[in-house]
ChimeraX commands (.cxc) that place a marker at each C-alpha (Angstrom):
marker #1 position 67.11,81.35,92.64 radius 0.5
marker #1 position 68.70,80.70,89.19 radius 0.5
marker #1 position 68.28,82.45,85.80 radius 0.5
marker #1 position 69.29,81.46,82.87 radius 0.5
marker #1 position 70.92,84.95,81.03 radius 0.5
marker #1 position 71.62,85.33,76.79 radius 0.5
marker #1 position 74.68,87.26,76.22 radius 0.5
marker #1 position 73.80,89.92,73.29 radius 0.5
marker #1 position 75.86,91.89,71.23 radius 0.5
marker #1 position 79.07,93.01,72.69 radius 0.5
marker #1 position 78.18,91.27,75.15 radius 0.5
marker #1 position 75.82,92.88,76.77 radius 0.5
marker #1 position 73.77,90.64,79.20 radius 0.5
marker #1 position 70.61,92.00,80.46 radius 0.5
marker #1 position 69.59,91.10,84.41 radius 0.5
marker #1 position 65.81,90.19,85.22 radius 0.5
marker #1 position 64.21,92.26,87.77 radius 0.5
marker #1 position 64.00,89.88,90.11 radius 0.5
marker #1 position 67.45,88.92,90.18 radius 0.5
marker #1 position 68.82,92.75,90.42 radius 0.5
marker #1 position 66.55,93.08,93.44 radius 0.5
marker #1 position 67.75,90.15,94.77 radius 0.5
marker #1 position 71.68,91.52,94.16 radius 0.5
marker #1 position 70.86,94.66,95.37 radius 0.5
marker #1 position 71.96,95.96,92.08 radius 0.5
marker #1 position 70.57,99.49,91.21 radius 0.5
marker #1 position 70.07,101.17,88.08 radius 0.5
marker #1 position 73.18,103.51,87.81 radius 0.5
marker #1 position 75.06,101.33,90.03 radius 0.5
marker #1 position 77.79,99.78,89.37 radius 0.5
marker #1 position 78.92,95.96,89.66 radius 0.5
marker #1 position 81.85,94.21,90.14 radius 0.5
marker #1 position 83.01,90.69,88.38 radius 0.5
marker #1 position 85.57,88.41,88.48 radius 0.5
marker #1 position 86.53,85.26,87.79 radius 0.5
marker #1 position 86.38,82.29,90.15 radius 0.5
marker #1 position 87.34,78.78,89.26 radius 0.5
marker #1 position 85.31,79.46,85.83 radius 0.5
marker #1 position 82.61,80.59,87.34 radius 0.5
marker #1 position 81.23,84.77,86.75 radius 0.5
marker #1 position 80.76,86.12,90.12 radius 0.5
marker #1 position 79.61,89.84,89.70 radius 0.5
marker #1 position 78.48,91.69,92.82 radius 0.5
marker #1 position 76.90,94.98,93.40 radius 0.5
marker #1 position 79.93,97.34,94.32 radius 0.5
marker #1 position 79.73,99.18,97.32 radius 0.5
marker #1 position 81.60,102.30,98.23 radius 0.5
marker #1 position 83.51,102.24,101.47 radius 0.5
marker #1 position 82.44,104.41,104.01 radius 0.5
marker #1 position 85.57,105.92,106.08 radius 0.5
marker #1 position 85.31,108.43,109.26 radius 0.5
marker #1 position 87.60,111.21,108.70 radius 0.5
marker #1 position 88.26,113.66,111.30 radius 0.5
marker #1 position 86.82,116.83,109.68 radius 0.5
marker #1 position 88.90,118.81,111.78 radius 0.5
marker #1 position 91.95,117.59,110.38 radius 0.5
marker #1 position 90.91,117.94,106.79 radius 0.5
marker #1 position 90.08,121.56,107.40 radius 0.5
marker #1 position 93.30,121.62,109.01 radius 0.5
marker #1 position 95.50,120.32,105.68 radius 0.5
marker #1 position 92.80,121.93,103.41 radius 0.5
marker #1 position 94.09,125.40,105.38 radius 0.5
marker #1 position 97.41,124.50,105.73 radius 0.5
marker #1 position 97.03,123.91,101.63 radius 0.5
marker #1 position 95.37,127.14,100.73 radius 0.5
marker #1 position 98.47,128.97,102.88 radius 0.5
marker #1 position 100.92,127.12,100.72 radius 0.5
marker #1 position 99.20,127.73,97.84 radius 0.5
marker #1 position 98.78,131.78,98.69 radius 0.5
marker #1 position 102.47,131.98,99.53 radius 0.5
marker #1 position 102.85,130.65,96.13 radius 0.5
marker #1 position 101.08,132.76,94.44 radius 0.5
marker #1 position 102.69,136.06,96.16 radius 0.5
marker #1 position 105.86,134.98,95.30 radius 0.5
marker #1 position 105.04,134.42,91.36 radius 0.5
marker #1 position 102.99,138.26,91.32 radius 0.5
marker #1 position 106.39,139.76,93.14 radius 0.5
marker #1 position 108.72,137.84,90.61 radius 0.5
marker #1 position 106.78,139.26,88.16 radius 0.5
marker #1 position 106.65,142.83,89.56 radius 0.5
marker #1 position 110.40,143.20,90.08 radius 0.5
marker #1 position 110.51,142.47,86.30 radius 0.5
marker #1 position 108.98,145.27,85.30 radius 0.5
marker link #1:1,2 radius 0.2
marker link #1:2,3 radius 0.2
marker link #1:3,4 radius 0.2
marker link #1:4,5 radius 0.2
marker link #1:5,6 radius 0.2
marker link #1:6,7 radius 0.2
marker link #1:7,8 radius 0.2
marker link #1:8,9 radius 0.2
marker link #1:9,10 radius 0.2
marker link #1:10,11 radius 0.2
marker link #1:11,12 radius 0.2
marker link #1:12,13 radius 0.2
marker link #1:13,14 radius 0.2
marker link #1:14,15 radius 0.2
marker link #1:15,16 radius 0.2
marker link #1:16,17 radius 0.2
marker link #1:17,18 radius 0.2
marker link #1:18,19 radius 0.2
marker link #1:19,20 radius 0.2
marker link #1:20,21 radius 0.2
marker link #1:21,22 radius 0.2
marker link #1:22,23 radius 0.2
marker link #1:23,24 radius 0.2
marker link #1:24,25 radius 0.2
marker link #1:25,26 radius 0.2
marker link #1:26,27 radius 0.2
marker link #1:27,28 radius 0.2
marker link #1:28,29 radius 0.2
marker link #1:29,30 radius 0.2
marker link #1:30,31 radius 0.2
marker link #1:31,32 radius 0.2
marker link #1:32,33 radius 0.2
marker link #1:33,34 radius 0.2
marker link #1:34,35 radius 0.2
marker link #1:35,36 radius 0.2
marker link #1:36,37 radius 0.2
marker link #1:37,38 radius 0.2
marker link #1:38,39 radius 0.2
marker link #1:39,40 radius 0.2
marker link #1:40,41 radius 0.2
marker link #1:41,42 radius 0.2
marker link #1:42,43 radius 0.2
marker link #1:43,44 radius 0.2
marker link #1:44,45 radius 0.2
marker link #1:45,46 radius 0.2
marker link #1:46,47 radius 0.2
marker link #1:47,48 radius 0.2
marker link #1:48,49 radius 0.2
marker link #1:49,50 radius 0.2
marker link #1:50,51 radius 0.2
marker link #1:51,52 radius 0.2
marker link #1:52,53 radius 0.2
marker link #1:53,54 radius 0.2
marker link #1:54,55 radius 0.2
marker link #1:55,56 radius 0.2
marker link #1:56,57 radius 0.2
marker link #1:57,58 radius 0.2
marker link #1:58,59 radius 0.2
marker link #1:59,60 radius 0.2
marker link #1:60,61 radius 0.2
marker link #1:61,62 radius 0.2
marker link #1:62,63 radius 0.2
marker link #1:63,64 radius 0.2
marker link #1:64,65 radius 0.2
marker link #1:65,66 radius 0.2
marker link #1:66,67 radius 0.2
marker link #1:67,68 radius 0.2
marker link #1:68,69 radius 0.2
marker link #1:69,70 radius 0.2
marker link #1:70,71 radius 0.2
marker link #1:71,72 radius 0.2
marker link #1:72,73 radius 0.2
marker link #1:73,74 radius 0.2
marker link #1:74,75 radius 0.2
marker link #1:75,76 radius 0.2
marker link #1:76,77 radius 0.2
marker link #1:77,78 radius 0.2
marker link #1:78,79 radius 0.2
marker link #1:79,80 radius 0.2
marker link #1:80,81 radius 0.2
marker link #1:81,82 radius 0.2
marker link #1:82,83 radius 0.2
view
């Protein structure tokens, strides 16, 4: 399927129905494009999906808060043996 596309003002180009459908490219999405050989190639940008051990990030989000606790006593003494 080809389209023909007219670039607007600042460039804007606007995509047919048809052809976002076709991309998979949603409204709010986003796109990526590049530059191949002189051809545009713009693609509909998909986020990576990782598995993360949530029992490891609650682990170094705790292990964070601790830190950041310790922290924070130390400042409030420093400041109490000031006064």
């Amino acid at each position: 399927m080809q389209f023909v596309l007219k670039v607007g003002k600042k460039g804007v180009v606007v995509f047919p129905k048809a052809l976002r459908e076709e991309a998979g490219i949603r409204e709010g999405g986003e796109v990526i494009a590049e530059v191949r050989d002189g051809a545009v190639i713009i693609k509909p940008l998909k986020p990576k999906v990782v598995n993360v051990d949530s029992r490891l990030v609650e682990e170094l989000l705790r292990e964070e808060w601790e830190l950041e606790e310790e922290k924070a006593r130390r400042i409030l003494e420093e400041v109490r043996s000031r006064h």
